[in-house]
C-alpha positions, 0 to 999 in steps of 0.5 A: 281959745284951744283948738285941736284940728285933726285931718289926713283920714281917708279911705285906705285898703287893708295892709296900707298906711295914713299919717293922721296930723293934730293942728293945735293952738291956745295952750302950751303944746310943748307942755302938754299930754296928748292923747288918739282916741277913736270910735268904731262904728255903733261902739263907744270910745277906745283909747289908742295912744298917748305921748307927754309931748314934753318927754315924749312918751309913747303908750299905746293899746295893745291893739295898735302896738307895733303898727300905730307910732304916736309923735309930735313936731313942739315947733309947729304944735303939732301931734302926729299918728303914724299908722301902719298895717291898716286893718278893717278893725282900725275903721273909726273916727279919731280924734285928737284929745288934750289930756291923758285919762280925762282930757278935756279939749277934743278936735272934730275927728278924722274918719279912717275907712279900711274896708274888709 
């Protein structure tokens, strides 16, 4: 079964940081892309991030360039989003997705609080 277990959300005051981690299982991590999306409060989804985990890849949204840093640990099946300079905006749920533009398997979601 495929699995993706995100965790690391929190409540976090603007300019702070938060590490968000993917726990993944039942498929080829080191073979895959992956991608963050999120989803603010009353809105629909936003992509924010995506990496071929085998070449390692970043893309991100312009509205995380520079601040958001996408990466993955292949021995622990593992995606990682570094997220840094936090603003109120980036408040939403994240969640881990397997795929670039249509993916197919999504985790629980993380909810990240930045409040203004």
């Amino acid at each position: 079964e495929v699995q993706l277990v995100e965790s690391g959300g929190g409540l976090v005051q603007p300019g702070g940081s938060l590490r968000l981690s993917c726990a993944t299982s039942g498929f080829t991590f080191s073979n895959s892309a992956m991608s963050w999306v999120r989803q603010a409060p009353g809105k629909g989804l936003e992509w924010v991030s995506s990496m071929k985990t085998d070449i390692r890849n970043p893309y991100y949204a312009e509205s995380v360039k520079g601040r958001f840093t996408i990466s993955t640990d292949n021995a622990k099946n593992t995606l990682y989003l570094q997220m840094n300079s936090l603003k109120s905006e980036d408040t939403a749920v994240y969640y881990c997705a397997r795929g670039l533009y249509y993916p197919d398997v999504w985790g629980q979601g993380t909810q990240v609080t930045v409040p203004s």
